[in-house]
PDB file of N, CA, C and O in Angstrom:
ATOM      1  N   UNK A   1      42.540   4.491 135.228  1.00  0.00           N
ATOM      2  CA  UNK A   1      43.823   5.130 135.406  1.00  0.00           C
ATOM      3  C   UNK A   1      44.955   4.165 135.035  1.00  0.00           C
ATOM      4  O   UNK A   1      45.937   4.614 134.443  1.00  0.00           O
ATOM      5  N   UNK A   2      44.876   2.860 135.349  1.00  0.00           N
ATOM      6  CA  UNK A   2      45.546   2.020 135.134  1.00  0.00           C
ATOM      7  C   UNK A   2      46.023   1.901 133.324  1.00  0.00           C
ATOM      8  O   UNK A   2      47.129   1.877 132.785  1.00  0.00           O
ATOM      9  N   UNK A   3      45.060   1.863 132.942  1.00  0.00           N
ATOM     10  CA  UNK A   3      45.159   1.792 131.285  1.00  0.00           C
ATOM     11  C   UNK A   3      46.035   2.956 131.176  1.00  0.00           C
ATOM     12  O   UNK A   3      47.253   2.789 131.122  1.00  0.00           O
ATOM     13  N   UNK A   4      45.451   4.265 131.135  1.00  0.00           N
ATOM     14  CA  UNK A   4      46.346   4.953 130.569  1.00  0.00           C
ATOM     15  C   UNK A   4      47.879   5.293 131.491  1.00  0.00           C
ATOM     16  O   UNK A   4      48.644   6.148 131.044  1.00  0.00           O
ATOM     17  N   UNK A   5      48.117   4.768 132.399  1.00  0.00           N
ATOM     18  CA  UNK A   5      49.455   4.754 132.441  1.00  0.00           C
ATOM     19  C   UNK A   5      50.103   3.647 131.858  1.00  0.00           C
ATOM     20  O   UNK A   5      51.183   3.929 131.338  1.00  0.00           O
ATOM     21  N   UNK A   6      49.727   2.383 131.791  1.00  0.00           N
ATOM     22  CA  UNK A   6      50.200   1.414 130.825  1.00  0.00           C
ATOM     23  C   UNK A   6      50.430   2.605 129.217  1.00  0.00           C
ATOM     24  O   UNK A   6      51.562   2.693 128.742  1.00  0.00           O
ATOM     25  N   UNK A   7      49.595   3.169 128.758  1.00  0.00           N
ATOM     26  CA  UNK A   7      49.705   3.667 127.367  1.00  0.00           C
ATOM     27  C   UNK A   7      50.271   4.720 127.700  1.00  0.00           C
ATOM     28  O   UNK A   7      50.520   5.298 126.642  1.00  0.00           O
ATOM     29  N   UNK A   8      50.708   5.457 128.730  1.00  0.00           N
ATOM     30  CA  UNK A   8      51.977   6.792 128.238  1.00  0.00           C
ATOM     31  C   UNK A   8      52.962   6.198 128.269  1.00  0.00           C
ATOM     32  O   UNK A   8      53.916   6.493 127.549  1.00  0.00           O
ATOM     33  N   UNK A   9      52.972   4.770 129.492  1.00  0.00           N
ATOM     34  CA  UNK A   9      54.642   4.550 129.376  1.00  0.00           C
ATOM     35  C   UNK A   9      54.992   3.651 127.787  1.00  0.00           C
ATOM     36  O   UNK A   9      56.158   3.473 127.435  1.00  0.00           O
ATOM     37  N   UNK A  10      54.069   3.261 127.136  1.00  0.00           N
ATOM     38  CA  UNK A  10      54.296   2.835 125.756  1.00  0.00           C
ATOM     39  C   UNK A  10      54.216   4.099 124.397  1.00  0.00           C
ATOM     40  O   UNK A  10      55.043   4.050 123.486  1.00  0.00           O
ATOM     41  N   UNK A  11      53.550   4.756 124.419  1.00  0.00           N
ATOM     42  CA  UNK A  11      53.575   5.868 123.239  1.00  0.00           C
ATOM     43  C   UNK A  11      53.897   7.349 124.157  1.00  0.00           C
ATOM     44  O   UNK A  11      52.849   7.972 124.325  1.00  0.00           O
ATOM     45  N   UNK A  12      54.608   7.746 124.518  1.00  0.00           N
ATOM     46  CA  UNK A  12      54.845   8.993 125.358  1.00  0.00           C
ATOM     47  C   UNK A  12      54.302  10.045 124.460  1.00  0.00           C
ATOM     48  O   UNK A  12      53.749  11.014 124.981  1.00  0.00           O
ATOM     49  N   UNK A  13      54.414   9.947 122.938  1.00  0.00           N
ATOM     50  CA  UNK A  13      54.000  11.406 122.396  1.00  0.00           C
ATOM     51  C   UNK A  13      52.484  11.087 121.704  1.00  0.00           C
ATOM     52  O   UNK A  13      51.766  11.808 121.012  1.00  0.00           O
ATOM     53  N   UNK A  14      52.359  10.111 122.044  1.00  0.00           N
ATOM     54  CA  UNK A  14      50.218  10.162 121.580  1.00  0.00           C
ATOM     55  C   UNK A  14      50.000  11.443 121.876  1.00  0.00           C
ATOM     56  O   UNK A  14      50.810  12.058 122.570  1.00  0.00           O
ATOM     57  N   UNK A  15      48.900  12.012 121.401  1.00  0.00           N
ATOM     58  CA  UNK A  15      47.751  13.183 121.916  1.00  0.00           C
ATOM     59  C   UNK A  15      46.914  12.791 123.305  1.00  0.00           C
ATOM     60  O   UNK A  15      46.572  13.658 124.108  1.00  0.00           O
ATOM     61  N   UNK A  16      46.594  11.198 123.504  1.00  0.00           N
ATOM     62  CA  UNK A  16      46.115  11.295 124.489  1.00  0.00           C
ATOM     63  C   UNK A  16      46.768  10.505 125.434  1.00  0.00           C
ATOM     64  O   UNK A  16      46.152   9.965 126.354  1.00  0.00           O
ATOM     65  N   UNK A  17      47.832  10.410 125.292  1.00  0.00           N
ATOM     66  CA  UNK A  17      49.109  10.570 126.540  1.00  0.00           C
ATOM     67  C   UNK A  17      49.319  11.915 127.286  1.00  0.00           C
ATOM     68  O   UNK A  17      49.092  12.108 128.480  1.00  0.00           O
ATOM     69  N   UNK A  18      49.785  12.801 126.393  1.00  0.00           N
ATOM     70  CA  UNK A  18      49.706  14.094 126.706  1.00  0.00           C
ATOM     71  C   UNK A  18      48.822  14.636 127.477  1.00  0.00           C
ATOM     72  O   UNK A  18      49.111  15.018 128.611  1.00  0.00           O
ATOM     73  N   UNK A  19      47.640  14.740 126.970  1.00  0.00           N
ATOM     74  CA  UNK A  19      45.910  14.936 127.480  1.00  0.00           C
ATOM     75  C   UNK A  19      46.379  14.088 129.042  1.00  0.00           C
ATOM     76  O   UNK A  19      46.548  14.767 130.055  1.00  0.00           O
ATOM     77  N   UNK A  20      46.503  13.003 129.062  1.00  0.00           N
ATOM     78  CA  UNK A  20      45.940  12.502 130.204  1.00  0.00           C
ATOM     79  C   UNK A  20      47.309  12.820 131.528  1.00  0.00           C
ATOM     80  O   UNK A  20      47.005  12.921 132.717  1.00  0.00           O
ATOM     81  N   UNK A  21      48.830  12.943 131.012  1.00  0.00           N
ATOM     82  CA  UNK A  21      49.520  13.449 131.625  1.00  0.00           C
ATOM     83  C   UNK A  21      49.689  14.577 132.121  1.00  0.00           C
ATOM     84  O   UNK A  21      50.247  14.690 133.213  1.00  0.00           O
ATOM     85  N   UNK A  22      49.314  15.476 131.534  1.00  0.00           N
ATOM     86  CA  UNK A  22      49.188  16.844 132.089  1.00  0.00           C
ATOM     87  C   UNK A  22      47.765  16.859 132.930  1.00  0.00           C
ATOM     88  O   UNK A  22      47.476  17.388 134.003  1.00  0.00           O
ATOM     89  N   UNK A  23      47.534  16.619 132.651  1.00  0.00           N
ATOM     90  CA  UNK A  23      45.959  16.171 133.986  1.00  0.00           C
ATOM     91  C   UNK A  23      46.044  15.312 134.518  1.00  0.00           C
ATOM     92  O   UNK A  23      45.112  15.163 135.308  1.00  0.00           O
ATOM     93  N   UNK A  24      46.741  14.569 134.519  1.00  0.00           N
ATOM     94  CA  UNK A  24      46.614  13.221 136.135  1.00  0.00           C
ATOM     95  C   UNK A  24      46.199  13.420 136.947  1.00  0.00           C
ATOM     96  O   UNK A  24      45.329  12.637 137.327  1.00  0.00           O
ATOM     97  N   UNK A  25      46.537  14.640 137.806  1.00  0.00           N
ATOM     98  CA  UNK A  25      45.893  15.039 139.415  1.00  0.00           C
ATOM     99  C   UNK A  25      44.841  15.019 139.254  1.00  0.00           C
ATOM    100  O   UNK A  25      44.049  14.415 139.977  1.00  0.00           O
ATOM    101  N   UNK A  26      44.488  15.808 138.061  1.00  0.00           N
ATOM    102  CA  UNK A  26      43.010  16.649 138.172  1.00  0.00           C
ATOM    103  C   UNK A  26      41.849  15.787 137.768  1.00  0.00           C
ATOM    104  O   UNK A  26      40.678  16.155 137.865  1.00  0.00           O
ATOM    105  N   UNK A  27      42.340  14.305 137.185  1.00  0.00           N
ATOM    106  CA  UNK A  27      41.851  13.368 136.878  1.00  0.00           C
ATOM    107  C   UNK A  27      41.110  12.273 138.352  1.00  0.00           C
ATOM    108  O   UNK A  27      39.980  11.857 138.605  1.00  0.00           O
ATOM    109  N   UNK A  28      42.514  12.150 139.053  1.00  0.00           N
ATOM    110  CA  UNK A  28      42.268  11.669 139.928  1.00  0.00           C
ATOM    111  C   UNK A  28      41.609  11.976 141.155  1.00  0.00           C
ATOM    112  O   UNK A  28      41.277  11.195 142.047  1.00  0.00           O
ATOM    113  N   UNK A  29      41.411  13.627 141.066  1.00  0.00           N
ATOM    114  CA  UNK A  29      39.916  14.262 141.993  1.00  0.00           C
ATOM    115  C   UNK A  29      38.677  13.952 141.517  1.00  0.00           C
ATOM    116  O   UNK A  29      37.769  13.423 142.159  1.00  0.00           O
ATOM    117  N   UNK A  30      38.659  14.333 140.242  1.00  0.00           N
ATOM    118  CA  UNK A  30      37.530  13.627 139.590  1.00  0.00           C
ATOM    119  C   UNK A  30      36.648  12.284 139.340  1.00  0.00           C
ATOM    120  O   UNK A  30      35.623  11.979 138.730  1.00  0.00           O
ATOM    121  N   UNK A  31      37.595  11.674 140.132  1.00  0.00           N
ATOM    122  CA  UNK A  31      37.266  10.404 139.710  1.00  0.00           C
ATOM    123  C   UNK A  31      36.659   9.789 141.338  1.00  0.00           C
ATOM    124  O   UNK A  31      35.868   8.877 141.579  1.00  0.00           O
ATOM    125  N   UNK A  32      37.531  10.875 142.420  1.00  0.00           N
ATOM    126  CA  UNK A  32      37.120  10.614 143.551  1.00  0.00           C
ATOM    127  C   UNK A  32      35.610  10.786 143.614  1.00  0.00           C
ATOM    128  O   UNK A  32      34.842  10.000 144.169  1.00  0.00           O
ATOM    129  N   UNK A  33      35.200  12.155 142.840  1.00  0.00           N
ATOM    130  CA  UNK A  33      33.849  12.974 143.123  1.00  0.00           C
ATOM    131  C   UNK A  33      33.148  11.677 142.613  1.00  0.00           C
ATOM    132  O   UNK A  33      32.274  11.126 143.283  1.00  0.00           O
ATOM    133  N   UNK A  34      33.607  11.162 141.275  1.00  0.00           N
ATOM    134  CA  UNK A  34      32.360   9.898 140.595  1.00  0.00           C
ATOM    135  C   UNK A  34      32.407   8.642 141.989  1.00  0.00           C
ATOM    136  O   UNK A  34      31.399   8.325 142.621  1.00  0.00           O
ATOM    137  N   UNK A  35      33.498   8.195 142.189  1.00  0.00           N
ATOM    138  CA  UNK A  35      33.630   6.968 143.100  1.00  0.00           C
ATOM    139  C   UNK A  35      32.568   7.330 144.897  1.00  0.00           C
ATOM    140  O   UNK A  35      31.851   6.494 145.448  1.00  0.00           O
ATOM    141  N   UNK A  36      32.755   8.379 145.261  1.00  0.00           N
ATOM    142  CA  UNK A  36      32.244   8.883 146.423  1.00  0.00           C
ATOM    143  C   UNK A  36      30.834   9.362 146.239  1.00  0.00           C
ATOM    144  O   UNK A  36      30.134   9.534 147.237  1.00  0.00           O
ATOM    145  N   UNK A  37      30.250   9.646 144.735  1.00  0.00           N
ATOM    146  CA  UNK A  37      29.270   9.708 144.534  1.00  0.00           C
ATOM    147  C   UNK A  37      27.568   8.942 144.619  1.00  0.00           C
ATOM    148  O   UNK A  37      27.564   7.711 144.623  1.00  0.00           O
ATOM    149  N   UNK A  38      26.563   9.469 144.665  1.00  0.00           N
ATOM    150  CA  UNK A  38      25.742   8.105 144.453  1.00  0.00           C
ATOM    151  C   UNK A  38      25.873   7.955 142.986  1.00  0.00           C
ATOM    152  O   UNK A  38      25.531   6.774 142.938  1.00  0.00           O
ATOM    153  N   UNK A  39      26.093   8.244 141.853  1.00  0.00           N
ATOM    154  CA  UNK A  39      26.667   7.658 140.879  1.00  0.00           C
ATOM    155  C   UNK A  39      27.638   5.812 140.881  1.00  0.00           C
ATOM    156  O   UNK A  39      28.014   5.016 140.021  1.00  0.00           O
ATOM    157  N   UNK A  40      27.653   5.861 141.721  1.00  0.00           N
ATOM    158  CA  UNK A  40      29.204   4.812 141.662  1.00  0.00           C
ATOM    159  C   UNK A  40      28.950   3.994 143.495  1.00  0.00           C
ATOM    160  O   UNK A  40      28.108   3.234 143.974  1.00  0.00           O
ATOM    161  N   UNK A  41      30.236   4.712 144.041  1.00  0.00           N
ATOM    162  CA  UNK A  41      30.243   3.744 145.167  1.00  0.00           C
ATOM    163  C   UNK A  41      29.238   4.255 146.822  1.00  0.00           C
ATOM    164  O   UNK A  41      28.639   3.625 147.693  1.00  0.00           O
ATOM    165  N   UNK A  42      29.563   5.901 146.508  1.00  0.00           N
ATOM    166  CA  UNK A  42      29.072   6.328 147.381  1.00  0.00           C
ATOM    167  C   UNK A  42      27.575   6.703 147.858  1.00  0.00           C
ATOM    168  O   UNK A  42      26.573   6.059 147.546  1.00  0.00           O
ATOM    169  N   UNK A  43      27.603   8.026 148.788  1.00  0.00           N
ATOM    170  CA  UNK A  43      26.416   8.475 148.976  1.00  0.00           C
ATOM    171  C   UNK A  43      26.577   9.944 148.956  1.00  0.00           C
ATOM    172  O   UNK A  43      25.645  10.572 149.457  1.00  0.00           O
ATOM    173  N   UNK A  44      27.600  10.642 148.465  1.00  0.00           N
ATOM    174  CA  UNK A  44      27.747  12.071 147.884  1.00  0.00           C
ATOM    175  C   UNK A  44      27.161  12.168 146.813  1.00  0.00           C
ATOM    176  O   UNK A  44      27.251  11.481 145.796  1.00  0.00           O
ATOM    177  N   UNK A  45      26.102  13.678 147.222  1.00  0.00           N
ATOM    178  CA  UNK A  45      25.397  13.612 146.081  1.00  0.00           C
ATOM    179  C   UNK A  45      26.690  14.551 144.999  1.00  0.00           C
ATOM    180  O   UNK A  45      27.858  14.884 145.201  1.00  0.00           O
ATOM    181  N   UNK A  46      25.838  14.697 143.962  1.00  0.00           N
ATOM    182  CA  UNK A  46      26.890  15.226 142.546  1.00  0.00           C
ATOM    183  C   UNK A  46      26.497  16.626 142.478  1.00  0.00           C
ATOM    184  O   UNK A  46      25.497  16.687 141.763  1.00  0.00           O
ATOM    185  N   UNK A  47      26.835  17.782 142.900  1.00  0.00           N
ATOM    186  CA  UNK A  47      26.440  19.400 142.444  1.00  0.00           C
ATOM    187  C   UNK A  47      27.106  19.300 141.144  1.00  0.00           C
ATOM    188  O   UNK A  47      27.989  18.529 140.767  1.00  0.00           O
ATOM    189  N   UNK A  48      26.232  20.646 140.288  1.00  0.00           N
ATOM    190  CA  UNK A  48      26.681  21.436 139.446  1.00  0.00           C
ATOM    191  C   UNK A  48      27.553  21.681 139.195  1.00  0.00           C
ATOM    192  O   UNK A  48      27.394  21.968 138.009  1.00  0.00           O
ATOM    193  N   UNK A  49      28.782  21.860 139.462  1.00  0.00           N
ATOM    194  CA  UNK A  49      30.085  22.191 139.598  1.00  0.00           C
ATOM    195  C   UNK A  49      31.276  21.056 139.143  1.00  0.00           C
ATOM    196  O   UNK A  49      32.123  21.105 138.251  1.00  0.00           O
ATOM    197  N   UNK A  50      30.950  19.985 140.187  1.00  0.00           N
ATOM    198  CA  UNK A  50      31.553  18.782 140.009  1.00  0.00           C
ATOM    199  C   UNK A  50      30.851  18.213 138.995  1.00  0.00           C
ATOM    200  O   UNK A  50      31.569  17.382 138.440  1.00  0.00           O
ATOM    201  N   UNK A  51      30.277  18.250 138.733  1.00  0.00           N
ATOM    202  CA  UNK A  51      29.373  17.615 137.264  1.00  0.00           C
ATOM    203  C   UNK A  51      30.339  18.490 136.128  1.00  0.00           C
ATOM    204  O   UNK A  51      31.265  17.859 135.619  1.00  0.00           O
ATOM    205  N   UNK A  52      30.184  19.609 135.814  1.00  0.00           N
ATOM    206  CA  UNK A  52      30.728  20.185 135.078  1.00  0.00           C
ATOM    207  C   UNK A  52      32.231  20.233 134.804  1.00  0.00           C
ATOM    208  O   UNK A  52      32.792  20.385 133.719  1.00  0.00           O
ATOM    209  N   UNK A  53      32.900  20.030 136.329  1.00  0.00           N
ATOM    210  CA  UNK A  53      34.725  19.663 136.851  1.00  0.00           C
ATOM    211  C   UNK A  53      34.699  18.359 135.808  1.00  0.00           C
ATOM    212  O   UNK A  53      35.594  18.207 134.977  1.00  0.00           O
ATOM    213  N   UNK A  54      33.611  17.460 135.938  1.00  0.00           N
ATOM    214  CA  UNK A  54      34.090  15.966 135.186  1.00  0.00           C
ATOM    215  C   UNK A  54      33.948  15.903 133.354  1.00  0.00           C
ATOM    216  O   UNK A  54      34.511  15.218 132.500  1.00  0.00           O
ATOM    217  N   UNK A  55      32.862  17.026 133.301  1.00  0.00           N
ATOM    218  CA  UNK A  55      32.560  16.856 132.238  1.00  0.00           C
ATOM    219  C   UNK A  55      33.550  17.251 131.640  1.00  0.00           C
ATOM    220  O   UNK A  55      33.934  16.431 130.806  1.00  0.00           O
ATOM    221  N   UNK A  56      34.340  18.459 131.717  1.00  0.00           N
ATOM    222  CA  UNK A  56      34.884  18.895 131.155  1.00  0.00           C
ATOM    223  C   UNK A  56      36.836  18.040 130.728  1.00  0.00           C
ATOM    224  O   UNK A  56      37.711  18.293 129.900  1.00  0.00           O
ATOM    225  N   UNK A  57      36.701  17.186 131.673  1.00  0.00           N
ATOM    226  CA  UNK A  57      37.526  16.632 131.913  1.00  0.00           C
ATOM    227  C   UNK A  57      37.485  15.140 130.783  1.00  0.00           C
ATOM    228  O   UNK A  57      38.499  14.784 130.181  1.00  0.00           O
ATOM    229  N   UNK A  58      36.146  14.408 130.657  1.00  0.00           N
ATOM    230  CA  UNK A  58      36.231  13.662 129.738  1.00  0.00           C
ATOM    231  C   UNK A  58      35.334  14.283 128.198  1.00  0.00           C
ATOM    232  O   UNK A  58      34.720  13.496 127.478  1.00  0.00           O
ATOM    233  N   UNK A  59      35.370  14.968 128.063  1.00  0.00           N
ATOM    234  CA  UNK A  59      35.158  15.716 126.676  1.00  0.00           C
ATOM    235  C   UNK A  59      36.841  15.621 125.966  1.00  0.00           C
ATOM    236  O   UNK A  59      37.209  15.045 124.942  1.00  0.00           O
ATOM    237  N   UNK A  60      37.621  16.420 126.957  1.00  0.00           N
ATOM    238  CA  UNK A  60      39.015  16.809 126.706  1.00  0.00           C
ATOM    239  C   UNK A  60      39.335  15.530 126.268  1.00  0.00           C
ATOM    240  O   UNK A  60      40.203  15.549 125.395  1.00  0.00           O
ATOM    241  N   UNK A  61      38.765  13.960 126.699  1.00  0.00           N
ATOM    242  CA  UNK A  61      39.876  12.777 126.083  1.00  0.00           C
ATOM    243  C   UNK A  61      38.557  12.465 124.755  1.00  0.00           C
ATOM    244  O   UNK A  61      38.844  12.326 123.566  1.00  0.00           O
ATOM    245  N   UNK A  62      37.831  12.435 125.039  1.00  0.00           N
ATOM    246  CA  UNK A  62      36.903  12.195 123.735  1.00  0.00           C
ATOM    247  C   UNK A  62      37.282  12.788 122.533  1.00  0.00           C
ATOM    248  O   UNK A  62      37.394  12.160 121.479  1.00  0.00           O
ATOM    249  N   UNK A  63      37.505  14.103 122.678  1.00  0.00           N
ATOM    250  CA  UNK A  63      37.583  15.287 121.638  1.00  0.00           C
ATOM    251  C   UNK A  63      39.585  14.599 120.870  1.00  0.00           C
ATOM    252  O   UNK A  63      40.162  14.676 119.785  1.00  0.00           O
ATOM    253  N   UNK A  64      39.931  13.970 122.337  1.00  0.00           N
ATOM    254  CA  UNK A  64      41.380  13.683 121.837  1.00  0.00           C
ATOM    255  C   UNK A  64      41.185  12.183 121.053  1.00  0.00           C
ATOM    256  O   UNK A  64      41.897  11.858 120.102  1.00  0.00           O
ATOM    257  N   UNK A  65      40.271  11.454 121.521  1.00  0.00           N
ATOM    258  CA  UNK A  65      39.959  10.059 120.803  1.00  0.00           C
ATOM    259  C   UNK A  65      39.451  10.154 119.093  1.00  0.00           C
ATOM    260  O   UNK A  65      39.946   9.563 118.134  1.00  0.00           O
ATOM    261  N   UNK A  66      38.227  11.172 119.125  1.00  0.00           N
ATOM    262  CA  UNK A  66      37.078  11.288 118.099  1.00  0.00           C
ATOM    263  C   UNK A  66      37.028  12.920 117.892  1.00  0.00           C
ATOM    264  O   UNK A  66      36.168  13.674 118.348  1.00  0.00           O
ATOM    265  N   UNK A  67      38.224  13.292 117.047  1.00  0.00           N
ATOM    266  CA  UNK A  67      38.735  14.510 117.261  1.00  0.00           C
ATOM    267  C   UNK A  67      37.469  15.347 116.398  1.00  0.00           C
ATOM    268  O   UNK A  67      37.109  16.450 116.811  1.00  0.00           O
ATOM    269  N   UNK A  68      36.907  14.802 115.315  1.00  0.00           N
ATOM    270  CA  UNK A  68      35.697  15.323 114.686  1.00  0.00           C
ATOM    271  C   UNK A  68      34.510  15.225 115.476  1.00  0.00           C
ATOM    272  O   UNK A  68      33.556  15.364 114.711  1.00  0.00           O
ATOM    273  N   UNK A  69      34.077  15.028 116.791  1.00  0.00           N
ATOM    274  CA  UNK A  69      33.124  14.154 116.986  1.00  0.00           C
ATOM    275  C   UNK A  69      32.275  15.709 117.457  1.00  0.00           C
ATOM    276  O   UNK A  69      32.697  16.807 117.818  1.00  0.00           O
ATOM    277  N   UNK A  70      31.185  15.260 117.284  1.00  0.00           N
ATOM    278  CA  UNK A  70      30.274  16.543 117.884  1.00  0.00           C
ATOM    279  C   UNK A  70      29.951  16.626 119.566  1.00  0.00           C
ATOM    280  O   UNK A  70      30.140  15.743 120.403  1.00  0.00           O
ATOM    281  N   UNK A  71      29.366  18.074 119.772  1.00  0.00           N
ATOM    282  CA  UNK A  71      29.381  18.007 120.990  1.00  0.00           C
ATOM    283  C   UNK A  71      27.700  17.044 121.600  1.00  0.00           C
ATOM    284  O   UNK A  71      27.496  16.858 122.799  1.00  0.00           O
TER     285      UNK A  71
END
């Protein structure tokens, strides 16, 4: 999270400034589900749902990084 607020407050009109500004919140739930997860720090397991909440969430900056890139 840190990075990309360093990079909106330097390029405000990037594509993935945008991307990541208009999702901040929704970023930062997401990131709870990975951190609270057994993935990461926790012992919450990961459902279907939240798997899919994240995925969909870093596709959106990939697709903005590697705009050709396959799925």
């Amino acid at each position: 999270m840190e990075g990309f607020e360093i990079v909106s407050e330097l390029n405000k009109e990037h594509p993935v400034t945008i991307e990541y500004v208009s999702k901040k919140e929704t970023i930062k739930r997401r990131i709870d589900y990975r951190n609270n997860s057994i993935l990461s720090h926790g012992v919450d397991p990961v459902d279907k749902d939240k798997y899919e909440k994240m995925e969909e969430i870093i596709k959106g900056f990939v697709q903005r990084f590697i705009p050709d890139i396959d799925d």
